[in-house]
VOPAGU-2260 file (C-alpha; in pm, 1 decimal, decimal comma):
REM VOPAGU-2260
SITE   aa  ch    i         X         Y         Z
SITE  UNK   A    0    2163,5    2515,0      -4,2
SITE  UNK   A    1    2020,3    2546,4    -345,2
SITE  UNK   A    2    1613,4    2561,6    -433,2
SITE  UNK   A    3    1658,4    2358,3    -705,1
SITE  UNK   A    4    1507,0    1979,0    -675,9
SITE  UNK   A    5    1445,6    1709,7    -916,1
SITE  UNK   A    6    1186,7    1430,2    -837,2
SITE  UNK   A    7    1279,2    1123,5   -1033,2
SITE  UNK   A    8     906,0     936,6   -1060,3
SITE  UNK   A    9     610,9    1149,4   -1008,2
SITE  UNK   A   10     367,4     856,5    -871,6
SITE  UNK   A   11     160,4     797,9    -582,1
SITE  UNK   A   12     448,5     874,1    -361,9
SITE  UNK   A   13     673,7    1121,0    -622,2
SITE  UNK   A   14     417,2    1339,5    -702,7
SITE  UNK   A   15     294,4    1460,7    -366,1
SITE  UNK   A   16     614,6    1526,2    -267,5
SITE  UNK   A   17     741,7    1706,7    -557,4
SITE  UNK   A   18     370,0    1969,0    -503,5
SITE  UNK   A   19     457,3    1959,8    -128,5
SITE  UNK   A   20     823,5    2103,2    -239,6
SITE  UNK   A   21     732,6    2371,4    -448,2
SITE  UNK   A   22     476,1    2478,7    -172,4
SITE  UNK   A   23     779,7    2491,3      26,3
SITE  UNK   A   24     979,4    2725,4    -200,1
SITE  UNK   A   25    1144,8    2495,0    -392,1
SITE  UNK   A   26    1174,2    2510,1    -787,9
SITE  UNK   A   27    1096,2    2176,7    -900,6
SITE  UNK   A   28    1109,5    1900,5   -1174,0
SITE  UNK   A   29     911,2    1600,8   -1215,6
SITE  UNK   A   30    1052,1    1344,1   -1383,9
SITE  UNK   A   31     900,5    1074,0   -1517,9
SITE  UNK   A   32     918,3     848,4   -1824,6
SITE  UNK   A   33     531,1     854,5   -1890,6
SITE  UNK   A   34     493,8    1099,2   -2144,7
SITE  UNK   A   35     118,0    1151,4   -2100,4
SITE  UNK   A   36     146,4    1181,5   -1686,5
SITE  UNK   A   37     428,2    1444,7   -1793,8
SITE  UNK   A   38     163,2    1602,1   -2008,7
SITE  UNK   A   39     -84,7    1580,3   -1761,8
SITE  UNK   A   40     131,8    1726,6   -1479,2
SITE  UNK   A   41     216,6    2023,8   -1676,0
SITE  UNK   A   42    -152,0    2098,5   -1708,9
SITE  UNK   A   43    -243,7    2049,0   -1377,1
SITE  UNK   A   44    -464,1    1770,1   -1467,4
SITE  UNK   A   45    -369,3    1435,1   -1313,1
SITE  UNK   A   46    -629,4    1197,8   -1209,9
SITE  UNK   A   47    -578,1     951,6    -941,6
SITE  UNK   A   48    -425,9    1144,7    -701,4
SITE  UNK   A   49    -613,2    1197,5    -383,9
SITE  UNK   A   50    -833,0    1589,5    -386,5
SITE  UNK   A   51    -531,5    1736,2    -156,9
SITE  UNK   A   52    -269,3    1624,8    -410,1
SITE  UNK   A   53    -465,5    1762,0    -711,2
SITE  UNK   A   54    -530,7    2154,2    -498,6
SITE  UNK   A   55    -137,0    2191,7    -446,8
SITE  UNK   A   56     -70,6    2082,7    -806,0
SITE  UNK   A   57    -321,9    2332,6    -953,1
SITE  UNK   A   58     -57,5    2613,7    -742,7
SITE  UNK   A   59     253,2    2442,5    -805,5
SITE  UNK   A   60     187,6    2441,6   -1151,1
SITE  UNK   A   61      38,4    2812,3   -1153,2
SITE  UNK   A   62     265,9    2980,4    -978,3
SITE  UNK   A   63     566,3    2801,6   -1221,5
SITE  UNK   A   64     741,8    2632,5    -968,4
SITE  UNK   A   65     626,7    2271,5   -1041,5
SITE  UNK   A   66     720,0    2145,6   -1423,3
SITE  UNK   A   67     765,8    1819,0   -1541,1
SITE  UNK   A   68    1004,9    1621,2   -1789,1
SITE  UNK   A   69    1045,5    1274,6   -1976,7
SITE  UNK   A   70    1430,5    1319,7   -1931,3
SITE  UNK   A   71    1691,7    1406,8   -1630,1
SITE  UNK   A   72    1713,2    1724,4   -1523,4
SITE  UNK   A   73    2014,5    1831,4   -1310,5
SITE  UNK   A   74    1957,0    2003,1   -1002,3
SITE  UNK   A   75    2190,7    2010,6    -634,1
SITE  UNK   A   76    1913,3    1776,9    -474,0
SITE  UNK   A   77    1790,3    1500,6    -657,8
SITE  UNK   A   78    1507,6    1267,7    -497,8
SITE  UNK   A   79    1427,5     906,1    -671,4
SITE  UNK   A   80    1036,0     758,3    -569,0
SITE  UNK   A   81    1011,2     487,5    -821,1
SITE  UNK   A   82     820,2     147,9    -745,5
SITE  UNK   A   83    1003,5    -146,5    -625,8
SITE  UNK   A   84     769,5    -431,3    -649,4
SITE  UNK   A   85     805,9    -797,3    -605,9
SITE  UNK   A   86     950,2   -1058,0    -853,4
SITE  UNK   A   87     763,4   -1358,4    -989,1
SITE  UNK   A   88     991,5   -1559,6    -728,9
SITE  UNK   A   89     931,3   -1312,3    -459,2
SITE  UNK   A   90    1280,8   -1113,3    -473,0
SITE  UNK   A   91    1266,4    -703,2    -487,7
SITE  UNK   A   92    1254,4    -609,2    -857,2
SITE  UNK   A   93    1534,3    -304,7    -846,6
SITE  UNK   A   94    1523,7    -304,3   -1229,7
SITE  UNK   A   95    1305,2      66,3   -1192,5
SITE  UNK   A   96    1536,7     172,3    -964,5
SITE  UNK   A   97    1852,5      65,9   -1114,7
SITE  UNK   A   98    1740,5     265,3   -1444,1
SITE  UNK   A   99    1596,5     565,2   -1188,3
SITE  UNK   A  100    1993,3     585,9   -1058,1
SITE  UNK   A  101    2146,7     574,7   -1431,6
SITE  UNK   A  102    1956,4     840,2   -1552,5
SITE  UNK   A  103    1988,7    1063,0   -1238,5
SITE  UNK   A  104    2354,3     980,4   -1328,7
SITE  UNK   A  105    2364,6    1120,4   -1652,9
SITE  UNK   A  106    2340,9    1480,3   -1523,4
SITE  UNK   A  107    2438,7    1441,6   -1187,5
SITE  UNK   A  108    2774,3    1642,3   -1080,3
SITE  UNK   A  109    3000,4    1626,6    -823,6
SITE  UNK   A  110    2820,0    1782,5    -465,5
SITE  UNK   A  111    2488,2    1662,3    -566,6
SITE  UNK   A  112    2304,6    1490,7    -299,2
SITE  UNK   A  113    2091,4    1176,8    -429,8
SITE  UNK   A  114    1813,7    1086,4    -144,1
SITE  UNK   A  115    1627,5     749,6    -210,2
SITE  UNK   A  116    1292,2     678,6    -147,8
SITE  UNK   A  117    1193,4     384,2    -273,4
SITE  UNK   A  118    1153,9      88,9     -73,7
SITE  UNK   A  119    1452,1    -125,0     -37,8
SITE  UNK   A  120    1619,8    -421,3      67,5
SITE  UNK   A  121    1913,4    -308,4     345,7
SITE  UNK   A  122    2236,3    -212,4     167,8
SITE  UNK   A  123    2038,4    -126,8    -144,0
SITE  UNK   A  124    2146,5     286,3    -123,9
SITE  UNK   A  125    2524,0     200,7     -56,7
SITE  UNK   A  126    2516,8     -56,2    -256,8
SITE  UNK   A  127    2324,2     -87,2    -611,3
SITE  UNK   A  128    2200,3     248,5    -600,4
SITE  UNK   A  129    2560,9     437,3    -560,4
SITE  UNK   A  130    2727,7     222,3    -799,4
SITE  UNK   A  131    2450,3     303,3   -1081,9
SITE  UNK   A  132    2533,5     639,8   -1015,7
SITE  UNK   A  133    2913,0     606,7   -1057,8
SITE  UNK   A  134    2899,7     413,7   -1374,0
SITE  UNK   A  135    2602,1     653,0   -1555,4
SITE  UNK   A  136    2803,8    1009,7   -1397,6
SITE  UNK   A  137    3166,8     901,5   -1430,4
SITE  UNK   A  138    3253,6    1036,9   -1067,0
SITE  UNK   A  139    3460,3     816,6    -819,6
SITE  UNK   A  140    3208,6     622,5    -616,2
SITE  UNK   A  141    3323,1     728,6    -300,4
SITE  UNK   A  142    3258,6    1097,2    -412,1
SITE  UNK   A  143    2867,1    1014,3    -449,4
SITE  UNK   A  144    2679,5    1140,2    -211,9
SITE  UNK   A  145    2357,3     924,1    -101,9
SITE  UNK   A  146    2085,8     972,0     159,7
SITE  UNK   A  147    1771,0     792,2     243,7
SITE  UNK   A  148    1441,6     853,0     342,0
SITE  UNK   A  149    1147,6     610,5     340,8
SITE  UNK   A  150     788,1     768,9     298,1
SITE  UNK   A  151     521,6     677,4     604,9
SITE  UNK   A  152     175,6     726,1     475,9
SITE  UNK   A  153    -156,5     627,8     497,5
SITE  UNK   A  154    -352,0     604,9     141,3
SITE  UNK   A  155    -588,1     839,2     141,5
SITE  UNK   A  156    -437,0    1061,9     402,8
SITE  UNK   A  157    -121,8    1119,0     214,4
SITE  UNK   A  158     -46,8    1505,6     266,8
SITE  UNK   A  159    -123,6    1512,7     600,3
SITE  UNK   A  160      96,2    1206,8     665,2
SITE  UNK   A  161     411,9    1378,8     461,1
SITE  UNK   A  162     342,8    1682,4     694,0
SITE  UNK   A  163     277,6    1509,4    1020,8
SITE  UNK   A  164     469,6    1209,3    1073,5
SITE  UNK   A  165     838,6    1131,4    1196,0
SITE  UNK   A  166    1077,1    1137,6     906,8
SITE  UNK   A  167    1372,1     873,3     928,2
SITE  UNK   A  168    1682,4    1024,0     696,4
SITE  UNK   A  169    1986,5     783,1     633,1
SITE  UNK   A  170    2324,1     894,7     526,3
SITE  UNK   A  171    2670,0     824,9     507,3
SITE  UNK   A  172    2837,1    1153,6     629,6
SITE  UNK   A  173    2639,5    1362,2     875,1
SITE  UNK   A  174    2692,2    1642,7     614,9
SITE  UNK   A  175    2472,6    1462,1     405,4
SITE  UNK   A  176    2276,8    1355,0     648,8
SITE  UNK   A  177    2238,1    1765,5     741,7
SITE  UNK   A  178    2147,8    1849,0     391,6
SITE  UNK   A  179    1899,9    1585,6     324,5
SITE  UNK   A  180    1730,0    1660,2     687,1
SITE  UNK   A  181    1689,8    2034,6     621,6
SITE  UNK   A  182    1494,5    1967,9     301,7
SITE  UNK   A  183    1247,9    1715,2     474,5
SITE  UNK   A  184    1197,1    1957,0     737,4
SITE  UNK   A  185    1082,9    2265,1     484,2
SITE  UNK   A  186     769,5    2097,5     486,5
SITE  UNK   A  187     782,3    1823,3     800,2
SITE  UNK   A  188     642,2    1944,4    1095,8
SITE  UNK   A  189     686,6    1592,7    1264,1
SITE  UNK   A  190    1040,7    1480,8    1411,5
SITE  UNK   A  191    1314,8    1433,7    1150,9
SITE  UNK   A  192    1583,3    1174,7    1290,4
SITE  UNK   A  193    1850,5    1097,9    1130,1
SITE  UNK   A  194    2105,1     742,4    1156,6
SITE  UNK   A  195    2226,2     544,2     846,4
SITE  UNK   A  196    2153,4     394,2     548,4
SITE  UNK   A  197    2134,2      18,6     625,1
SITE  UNK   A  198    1910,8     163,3     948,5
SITE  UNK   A  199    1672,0     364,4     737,3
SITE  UNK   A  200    1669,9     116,1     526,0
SITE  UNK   A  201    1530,3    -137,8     786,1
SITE  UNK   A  202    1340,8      91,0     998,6
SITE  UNK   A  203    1098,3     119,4     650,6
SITE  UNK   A  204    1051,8    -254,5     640,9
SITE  UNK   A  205    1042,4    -343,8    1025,0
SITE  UNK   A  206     787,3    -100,0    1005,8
SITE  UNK   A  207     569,5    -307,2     764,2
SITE  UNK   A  208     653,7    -633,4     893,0
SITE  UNK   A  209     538,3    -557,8    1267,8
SITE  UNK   A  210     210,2    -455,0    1048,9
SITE  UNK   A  211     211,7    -776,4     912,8
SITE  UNK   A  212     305,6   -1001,1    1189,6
SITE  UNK   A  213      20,2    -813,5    1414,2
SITE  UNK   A  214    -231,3    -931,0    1127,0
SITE  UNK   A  215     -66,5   -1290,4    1118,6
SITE  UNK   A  216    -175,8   -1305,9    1524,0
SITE  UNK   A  217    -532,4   -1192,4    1448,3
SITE  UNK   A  218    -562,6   -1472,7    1128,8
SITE  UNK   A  219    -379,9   -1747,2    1310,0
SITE  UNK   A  220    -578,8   -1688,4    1619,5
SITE  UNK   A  221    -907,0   -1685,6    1385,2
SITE  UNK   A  222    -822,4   -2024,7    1243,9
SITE  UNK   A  223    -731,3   -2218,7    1575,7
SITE  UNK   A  224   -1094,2   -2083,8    1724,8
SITE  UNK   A  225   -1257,7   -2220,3    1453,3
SITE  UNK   A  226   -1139,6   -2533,2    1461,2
SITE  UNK   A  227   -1223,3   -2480,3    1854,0
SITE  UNK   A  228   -1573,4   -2395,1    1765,7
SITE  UNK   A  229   -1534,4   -2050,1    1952,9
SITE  UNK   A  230   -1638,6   -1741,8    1808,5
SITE  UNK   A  231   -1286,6   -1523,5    1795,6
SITE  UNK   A  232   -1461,4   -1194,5    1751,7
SITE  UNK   A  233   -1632,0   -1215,4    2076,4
SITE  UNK   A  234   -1264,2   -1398,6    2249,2
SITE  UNK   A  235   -1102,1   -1097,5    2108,6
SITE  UNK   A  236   -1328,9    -847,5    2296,5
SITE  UNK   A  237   -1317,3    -993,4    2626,7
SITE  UNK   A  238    -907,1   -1064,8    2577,8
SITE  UNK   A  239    -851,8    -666,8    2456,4
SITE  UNK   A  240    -973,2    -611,8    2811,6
SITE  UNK   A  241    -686,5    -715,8    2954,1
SITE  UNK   A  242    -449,5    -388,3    3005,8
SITE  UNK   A  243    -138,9    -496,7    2785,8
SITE  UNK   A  244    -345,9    -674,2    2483,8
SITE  UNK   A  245    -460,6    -504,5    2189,3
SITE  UNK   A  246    -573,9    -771,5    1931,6
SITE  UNK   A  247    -648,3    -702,4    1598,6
SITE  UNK   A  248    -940,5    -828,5    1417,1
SITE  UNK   A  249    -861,1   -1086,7    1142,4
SITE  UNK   A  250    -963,6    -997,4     810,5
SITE  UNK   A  251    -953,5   -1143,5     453,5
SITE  UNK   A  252    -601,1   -1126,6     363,4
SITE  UNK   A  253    -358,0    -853,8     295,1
SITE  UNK   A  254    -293,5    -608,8      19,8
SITE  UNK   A  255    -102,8    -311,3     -79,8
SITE  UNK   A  256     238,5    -314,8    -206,5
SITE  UNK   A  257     450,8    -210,4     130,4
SITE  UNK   A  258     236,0    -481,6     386,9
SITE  UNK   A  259     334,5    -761,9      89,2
SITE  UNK   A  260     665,0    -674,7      26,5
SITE  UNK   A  261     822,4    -497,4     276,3
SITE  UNK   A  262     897,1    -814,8     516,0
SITE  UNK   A  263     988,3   -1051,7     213,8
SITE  UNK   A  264    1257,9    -726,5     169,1
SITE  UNK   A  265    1365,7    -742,9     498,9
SITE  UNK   A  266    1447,5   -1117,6     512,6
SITE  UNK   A  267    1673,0   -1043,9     187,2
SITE  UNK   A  268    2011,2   -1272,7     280,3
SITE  UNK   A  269    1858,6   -1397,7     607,3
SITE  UNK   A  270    1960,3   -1773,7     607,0
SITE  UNK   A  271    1776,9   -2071,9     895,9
SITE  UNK   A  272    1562,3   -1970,0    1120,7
SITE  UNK   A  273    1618,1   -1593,9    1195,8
SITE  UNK   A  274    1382,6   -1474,4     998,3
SITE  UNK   A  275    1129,7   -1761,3    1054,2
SITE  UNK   A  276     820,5   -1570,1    1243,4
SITE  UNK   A  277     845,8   -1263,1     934,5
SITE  UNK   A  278     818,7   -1587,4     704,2
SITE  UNK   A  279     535,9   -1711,1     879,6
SITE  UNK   A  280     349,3   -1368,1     944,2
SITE  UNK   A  281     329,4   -1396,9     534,4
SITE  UNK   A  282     194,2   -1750,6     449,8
SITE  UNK   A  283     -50,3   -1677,3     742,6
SITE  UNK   A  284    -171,2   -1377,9     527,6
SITE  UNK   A  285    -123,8   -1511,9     216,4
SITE  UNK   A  286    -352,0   -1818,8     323,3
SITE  UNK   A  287    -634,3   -1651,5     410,5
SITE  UNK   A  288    -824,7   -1551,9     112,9
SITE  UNK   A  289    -853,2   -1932,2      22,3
SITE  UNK   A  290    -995,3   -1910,9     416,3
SITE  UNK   A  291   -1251,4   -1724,3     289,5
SITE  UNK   A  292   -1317,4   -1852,6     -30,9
SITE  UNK   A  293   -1364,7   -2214,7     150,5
SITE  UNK   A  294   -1634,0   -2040,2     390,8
SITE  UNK   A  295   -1829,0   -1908,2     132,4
SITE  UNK   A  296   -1857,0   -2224,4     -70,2
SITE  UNK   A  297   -1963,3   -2395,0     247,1
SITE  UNK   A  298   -2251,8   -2136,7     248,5
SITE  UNK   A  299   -2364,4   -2236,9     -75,4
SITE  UNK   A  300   -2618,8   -2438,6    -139,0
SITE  UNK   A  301   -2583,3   -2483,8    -530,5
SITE  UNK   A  302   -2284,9   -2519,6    -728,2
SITE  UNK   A  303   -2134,7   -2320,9    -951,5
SITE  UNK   A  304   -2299,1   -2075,7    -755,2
SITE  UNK   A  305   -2285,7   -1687,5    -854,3
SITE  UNK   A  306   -2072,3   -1468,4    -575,3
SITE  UNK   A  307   -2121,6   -1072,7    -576,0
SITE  UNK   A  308   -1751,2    -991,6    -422,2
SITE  UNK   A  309   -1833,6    -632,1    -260,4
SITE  UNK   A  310   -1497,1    -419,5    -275,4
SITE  UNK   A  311   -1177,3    -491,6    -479,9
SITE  UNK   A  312    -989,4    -262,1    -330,7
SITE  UNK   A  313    -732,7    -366,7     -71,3
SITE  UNK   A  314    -853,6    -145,3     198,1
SITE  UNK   A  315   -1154,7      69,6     301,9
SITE  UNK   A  316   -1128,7     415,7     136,2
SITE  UNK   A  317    -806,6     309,1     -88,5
SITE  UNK   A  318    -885,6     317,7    -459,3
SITE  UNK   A  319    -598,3      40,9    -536,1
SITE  UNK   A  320    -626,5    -245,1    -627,9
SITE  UNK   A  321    -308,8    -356,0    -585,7
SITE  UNK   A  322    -231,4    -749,5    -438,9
SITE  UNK   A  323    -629,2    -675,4    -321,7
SITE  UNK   A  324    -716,2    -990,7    -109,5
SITE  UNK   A  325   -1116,4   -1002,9    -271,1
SITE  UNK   A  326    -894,2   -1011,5    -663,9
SITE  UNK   A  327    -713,6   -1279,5    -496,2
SITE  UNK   A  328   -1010,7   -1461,4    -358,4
SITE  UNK   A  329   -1206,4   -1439,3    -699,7
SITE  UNK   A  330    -936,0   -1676,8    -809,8
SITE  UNK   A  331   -1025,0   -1894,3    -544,3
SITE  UNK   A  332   -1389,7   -1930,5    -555,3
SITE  UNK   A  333   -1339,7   -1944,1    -932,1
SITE  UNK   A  334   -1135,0   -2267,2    -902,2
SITE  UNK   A  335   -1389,8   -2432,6    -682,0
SITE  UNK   A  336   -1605,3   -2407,1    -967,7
SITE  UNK   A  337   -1823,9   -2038,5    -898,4
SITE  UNK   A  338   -1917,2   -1743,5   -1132,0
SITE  UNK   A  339   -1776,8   -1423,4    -972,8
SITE  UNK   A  340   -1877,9   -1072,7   -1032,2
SITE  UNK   A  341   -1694,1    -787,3    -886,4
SITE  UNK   A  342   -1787,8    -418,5    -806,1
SITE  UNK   A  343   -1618,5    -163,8    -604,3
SITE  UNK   A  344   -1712,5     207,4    -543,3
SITE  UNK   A  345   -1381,9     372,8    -474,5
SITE  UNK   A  346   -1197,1     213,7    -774,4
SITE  UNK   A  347   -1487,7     183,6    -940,1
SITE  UNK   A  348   -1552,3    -152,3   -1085,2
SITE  UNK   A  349   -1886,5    -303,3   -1181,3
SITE  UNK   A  350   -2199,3    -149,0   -1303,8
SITE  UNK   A  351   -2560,1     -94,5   -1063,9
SITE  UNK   A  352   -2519,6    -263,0    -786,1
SITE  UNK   A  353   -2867,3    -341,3    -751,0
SITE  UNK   A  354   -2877,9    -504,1   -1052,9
SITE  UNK   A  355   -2551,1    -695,7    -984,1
SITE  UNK   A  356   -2717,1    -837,5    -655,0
SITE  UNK   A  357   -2994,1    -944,1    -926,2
SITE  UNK   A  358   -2799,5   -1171,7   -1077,8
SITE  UNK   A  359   -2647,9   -1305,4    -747,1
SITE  UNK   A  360   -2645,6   -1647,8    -560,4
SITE  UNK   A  361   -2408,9   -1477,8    -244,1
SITE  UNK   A  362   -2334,1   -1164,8    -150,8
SITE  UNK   A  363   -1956,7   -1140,9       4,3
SITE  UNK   A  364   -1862,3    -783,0     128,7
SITE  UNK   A  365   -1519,5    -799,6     181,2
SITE  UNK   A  366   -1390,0    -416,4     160,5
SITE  UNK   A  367   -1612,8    -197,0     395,4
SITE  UNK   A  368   -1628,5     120,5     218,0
SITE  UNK   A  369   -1838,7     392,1     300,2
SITE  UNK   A  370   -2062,4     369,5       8,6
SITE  UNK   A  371   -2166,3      30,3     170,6
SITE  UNK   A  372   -2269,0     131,0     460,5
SITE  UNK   A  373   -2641,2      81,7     516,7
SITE  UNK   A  374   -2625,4    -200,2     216,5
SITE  UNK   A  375   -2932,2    -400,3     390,5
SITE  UNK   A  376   -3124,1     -56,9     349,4
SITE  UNK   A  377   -2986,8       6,5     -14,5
SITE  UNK   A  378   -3065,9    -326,5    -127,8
SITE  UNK   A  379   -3466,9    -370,2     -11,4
SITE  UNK   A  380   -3622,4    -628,5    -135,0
SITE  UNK   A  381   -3351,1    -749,4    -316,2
SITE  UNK   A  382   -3212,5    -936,2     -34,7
SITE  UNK   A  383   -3459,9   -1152,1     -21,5
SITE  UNK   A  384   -3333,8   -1544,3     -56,3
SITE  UNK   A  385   -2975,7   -1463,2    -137,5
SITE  UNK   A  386   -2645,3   -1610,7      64,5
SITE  UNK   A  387   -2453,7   -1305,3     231,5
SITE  UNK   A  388   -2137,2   -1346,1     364,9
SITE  UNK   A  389   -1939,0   -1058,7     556,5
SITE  UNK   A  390   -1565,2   -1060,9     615,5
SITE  UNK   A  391   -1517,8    -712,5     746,7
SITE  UNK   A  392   -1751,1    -727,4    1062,1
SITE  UNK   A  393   -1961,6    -472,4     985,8
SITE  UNK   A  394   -2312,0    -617,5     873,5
SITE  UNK   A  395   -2572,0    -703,6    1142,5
SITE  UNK   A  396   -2680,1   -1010,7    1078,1
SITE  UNK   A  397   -3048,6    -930,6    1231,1
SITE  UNK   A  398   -3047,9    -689,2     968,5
SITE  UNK   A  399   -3046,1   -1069,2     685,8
SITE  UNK   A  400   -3328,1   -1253,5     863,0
SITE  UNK   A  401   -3470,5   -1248,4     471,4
SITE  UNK   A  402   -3176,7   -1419,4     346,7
SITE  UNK   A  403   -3133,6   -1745,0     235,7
SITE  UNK   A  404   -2806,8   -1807,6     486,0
SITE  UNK   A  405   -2583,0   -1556,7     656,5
SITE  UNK   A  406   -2216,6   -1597,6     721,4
SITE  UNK   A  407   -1923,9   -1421,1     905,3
SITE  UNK   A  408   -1557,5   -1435,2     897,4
SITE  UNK   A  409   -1444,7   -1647,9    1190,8
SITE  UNK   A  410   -1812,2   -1674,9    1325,5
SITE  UNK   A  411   -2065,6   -1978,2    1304,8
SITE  UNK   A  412   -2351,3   -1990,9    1012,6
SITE  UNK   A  413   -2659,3   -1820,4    1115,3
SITE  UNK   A  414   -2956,9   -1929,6     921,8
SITE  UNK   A  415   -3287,8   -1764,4     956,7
């Protein structure tokens, strides 16, 4: 098997592959249609990757087996990582994709192996992808050869995920299946298994939606408490006792692009009620950061009132803002009539946070990043008198005896 490789989309998922390639031996090209990420790829000087990503660019790109290009690039292997995000009436927008296919088809030739990873709707590799390729390469479509191979990884911990975890590779023809397998495991040290397509296709998003569903339980069983009056934190402690039950703990909503996306994917041509408990799982989510906007105004005492939203992000660590619940809730608390300022450490967003509390009638922390650990501490005096309001589970409230009200996700006020 050839060296060569060609990485169509050199993004948060494109990109580390393409460096963990070329640390693998193989000569590799980044394609991508940015012309200033091109730019900055050649010169080893991408921001917004995580620190890991940016080290094995720096020696991809020094020891000249890393370049990058605006336009196709033949090569024996060909890998496509482009986004695949959600339409405004909640299909999977292929459109990146489809163009992603046709231009891998304009220099693809016959023997090539195309693997997909983007996230996709089942059939999507056998079906829209290979036919994009036919039509831009002028090769029979049965002569195409297509593989897939969904990424699993953690923001923040991406190398070590690509390294670590189980790979799933999809093909038609267990020759392809073969090929595509031995280049995952020049740099996989978890298990590679391989099946087909349509079943790599919907391991990726069963994946996601168990994610979801588990989340769903955790909000659901959050709401019905509350209108029980019981305290579900404390219900889920003594319940997670039990052997065989592992609750989550409910949270503000749910963000990221696979979590959001990847079950609406999977219920792509699923008529009546087979897909009903994946539909649910979603609203469920979806609901809750009008949950917690309709807490906090019950906090306040004043209206408008001015909330200090503490992380933007849509998870602890994650720099990504991307379908963030606390964005989401903004809109919220804005149409109940309240100011809302925003600040984030990890994005960043927002200027001195001390001076942000300043201007502050509630204080909601709804991302727990590391940076706000300790906030009682941080803050001093300037706690004093306001409303704060914690949806991650991580502030004492003995630590707010000097504020005005305190207030919990799923848990009764506490007022001093």
């Amino acid at each position: 098997m050839s060296n060569r490789l060609t990485v169509t989309g050199a993004g948060r998922i494109g990109l580390p592959l393409a460096v963990l390639a070329a640390k693998s031996g193989y000569e590799v090209v980044a394609v991508d249609r940015d012309p200033d990420l091109v730019a900055a790829i050649g010169a080893a000087a991408v921001t917004g990757q995580e620190p890991e990503v940016a080290e094995l660019l720096d020696e991809a790109v020094a020891s000249g087996r890393l370049t990058a290009s605006t336009e196709p690039t033949a090569a024996p292997l060909q890998v496509i990582c482009v986004p695949s995000p959600l339409t405004a009436d909640g299909h999977a927008d292929l459109a990146a994709l489809e163009e992603a296919a046709e231009s891998v088809g304009s220099v693809l030739r016959d023997g090539d192996l195309v693997v997909v990873e983007t996230t996709v709707p089942v059939g999507t590799t056998e079906g829209l992808v290979r036919t994009a390729l036919a039509k831009a390469s002028g090769l029979a479509p049965e002569s195409i050869r297509v593989a897939y191979s969904p990424e699993r990884l953690l923001p923040g911990q991406t190398i070590a995920e690509l390294i670590s975890n189980a790979r799933v590779v999809g093909a038609m023809t267990d020759a392809d299946g073969a090929e595509a397998e031995a280049f995952y495991r020049s740099f996989v040290q978890g298990e590679v298994i391989t099946t087909d397509t349509a079943t790599a296709e919907f391991v990726k998003l069963s994946e996601n939606a168990y994610r979801d569903i588990n989340i769903a339980i955790a909000n659901s069983l959050l709401l019905v408490a509350r209108a029980s009056g019981v305290d579900v934190h404390e219900a889920r402690r003594i319940a997670n006792l039990h052997p065989r039950v592992e609750l989550l703990a409910p949270g503000p909503g749910v963000g990221g692009h696979c979590l959001t996306s990847d079950p609406i994917f999977l219920l792509d041509g699923t008529e009546g009620p087979d897909g009903e408990l994946i539909a649910s799982a979603r609203s469920i989510n979806d609901r809750m950061p009008a949950v917690v906007a309709q807490e906090i105004d019950t906090l306040t005492t004043r209206r408008p009132s001015t909330v200090l939203i503490l992380g933007t992000a849509y998870k602890a660590g994650v720099g990504d803002e991307r379908e963030s619940p606390s964005l989401a809730l903004g809109v919220e608390l804005e149409a109940l009539g309240h100011r809302v300022l925003l600040h984030d450490t990890v994005v960043p967003r927002g200027d001195d946070l001390a001076s942000m509390v300043r201007d502050a009638d509630v204080l909601a922390l709804l991302v727990a990043h590391d940076a706000y650990a300790g906030l009682h501490d941080q803050l001093g005096q300037a706690s004093d008198g306001l409303i704060v309001y914690d949806a991650t589970g991580t502030l004492d409230a003995a630590d707010w005896t000097a504020a005005a009200r305190f207030g919990a996700l799923g848990r009764p006020q506490i007022a001093p």
